[in-house]
C-alpha positions as CSV (number, residue, x, y, z in Angstrom):
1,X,98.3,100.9,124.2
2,X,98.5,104.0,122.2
3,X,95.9,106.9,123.6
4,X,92.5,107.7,121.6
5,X,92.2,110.4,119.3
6,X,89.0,111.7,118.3
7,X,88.6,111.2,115.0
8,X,85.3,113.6,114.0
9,X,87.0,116.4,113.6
10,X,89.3,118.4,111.1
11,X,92.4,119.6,112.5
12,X,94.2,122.8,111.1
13,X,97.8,122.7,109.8
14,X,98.7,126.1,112.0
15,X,97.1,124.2,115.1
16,X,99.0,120.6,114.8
17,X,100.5,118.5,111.7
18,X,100.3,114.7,112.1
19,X,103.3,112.4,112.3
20,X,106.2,112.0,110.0
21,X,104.9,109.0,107.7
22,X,101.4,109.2,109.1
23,X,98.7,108.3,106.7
24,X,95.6,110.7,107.0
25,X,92.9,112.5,104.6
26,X,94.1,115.9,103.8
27,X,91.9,118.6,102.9
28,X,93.0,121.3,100.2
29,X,91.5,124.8,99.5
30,X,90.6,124.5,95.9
31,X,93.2,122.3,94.3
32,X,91.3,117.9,95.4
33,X,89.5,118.9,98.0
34,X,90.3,115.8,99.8
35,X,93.2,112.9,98.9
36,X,94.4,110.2,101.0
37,X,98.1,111.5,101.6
38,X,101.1,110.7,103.3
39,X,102.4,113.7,105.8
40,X,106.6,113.8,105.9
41,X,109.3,117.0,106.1
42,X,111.7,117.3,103.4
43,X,115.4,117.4,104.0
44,X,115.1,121.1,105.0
45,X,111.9,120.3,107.8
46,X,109.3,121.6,105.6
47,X,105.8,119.8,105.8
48,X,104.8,118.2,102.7
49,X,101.5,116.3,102.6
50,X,102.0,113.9,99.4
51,X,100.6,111.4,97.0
52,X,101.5,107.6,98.5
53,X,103.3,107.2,95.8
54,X,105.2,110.8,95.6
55,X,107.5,110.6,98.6
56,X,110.2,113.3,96.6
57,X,107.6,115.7,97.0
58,X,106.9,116.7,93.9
59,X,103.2,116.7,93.5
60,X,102.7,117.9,97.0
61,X,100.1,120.4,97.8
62,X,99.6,122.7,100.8
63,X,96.9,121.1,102.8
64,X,94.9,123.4,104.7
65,X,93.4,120.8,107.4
66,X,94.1,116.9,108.0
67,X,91.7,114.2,109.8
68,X,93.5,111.0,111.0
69,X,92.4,108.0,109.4
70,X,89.4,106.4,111.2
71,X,90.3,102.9,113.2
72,X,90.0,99.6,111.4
73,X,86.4,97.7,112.1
């Protein structure tokens, strides 16, 4: 069973990034706001938080904060 995360709270990209092909909302600093995005690392380790259908990266954006998705009802 995987552990509980609290899910009320935005987390900073300099205090933790989410998993490699975790889903979550990302929050930008005047560019969306928020998008539903996919976080991944390029080829070269850098964290990309993209588009679900933008997995080159292109379109990518640097997020500023990320909140995992809430649990399903």
């Amino acid at each position: 069973m995987k552990p509980k995360r609290k899910t009320t709270e935005w987390v900073s990209v300099k205090d933790r990034l989410p998993m490699v092909a975790e889903q979550v909302i990302a929050h930008y600093q005047g560019v969306y706001c928020r998008r539903l995005v996919t976080f991944y690392t390029d080829i070269d380790g850098h964290p990309h938080f993209g588009c679900l259908n933008e997995p080159d990266g292109k379109g990518s954006q640097p997020a500023t904060h990320w909140h995992p998705l809430p649990p399903l009802p």
